[in-house]
C-alpha positions in Angstrom: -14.8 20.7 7.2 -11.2 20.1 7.6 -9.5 21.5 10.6 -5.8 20.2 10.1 -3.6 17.8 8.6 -1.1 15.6 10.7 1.4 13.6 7.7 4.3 11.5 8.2 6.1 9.2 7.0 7.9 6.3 8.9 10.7 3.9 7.6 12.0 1.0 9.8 13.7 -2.1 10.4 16.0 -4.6 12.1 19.2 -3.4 9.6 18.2 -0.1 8.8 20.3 2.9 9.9 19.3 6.3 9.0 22.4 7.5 9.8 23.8 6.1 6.5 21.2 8.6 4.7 22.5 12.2 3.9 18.8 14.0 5.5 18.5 15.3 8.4 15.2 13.8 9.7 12.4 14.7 12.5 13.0 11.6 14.5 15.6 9.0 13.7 17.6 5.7 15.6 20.1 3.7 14.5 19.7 -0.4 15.8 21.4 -0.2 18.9 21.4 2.9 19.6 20.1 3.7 23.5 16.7 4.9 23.6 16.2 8.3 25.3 12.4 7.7 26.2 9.6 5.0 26.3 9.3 2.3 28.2 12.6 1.0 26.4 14.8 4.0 27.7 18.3 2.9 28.6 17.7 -0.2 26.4 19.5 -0.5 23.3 16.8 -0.1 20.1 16.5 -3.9 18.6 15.8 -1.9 14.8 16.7 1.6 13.1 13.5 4.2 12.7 13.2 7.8 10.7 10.3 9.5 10.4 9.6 12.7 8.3 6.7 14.9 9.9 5.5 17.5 7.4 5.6 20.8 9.4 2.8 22.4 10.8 3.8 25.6 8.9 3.3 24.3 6.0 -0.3 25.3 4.2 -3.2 22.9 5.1 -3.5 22.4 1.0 -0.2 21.8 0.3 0.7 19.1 3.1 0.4 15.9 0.8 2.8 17.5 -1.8 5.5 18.6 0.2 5.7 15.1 2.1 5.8 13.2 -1.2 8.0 15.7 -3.1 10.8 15.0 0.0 9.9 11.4 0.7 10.3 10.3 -3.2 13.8 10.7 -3.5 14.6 9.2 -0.4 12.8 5.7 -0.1 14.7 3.6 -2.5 17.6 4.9 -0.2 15.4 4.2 2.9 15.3 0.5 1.3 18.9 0.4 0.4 20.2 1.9 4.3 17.9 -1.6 6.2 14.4 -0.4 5.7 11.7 -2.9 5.1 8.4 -1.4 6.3 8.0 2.1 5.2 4.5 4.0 5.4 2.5 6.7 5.3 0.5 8.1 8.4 -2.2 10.7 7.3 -4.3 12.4 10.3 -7.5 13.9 9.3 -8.3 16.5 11.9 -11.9 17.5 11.0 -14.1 20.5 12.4 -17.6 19.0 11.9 -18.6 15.9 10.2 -15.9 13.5 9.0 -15.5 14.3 5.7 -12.2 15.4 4.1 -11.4 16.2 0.7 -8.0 14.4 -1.7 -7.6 15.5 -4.6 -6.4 13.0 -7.4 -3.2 14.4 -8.0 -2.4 13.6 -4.0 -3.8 10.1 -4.4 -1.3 9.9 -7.5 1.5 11.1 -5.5 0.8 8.9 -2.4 0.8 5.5 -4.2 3.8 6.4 -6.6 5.5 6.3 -3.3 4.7 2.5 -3.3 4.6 2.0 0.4 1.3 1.5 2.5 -1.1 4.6 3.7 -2.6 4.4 7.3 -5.7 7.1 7.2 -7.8 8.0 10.3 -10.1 11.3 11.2 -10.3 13.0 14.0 -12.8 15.4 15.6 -11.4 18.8 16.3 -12.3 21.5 19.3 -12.5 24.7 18.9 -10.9 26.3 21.9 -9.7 30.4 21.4 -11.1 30.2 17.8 -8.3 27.5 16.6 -9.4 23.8 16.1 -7.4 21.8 18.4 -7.3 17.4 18.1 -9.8 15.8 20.9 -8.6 12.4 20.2 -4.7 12.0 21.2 -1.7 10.9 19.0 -2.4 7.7 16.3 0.3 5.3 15.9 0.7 2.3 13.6 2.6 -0.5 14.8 5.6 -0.9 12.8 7.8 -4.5 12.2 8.7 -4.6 15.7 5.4 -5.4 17.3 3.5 -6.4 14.0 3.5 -8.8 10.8 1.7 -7.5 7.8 -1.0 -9.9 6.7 -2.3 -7.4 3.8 -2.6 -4.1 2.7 -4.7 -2.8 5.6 -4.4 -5.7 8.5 -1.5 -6.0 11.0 -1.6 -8.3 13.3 0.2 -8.0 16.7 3.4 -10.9 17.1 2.3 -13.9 19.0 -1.6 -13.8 17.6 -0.8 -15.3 14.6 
């Protein structure tokens, strides 16, 4: 059964600045800019990052169709501002078994976005009758550590 539903979406690259963009997004750098945290803080960013993070207010069924109803609009500008990896990361957070229901229409609106879709599942805890994640935060590497070799393969720089 599904618990929760962590979505985002997350646009980079070595010329992109999301400050050219008129949205306000969840997390954003401009190249250059000094990173606040990491183990890069004080250090001047080497590429521009946004991300939108769906929030968790939002209804569990309607998750997938508010991410893609703001993302559409914005991509080709995403690409236009410097972007050149943009993607999707869905987090399955599931109560028992690891099964979790898409319907069509939000595997319609996902690839109409045209970018790639990382999807994992995690288990869930129940802990004061709410399911809370067990596993901690999933990232996906974006062009600053990896080179895309496919649709589903990234391979870190310097194991090529």
């Amino acid at each position: 059964m599904l618990a929760d539903l962590y979505i985002s979406l997350h646009a980079s690259g070595a010329e992109y600045r999301p400050s050219k963009m008129d949205f306000r997004f969840s997390t954003q750098h401009d190249p250059a800019a000094i990173a606040g945290f990491g183990i890069h803080k004080g250090e001047p960013w080497a590429y521009g990052y946004s991300a939108i993070e769906v929030p968790s207010s939002v209804p569990l069924g309607h998750k997938i169709d508010h991410l893609c109803s703001t993302a559409a609009p914005l991509i080709s500008g995403m690409r236009a501002a410097g972007a050149d990896d943009i993607y999707v990361k869905l987090i399955f957070v599931c109560e028992s078994g690891l099964d979790f229901p898409i319907e069509s229409a939000e595997l319609k609106a996902l690839s109409e976005l045209g970018c790639l879709v990382s999807v994992s599942c995690e288990a869930a805890e129940e802990e004061n009758g709410r399911a809370n994640r067990v596993a901690g935060e999933v990232s996906l590497p974006g062009p600053h550590t990896t080179r895309r070799t496919g649709p589903y393969r990234a391979v870190p720089k310097g194991r090529e």
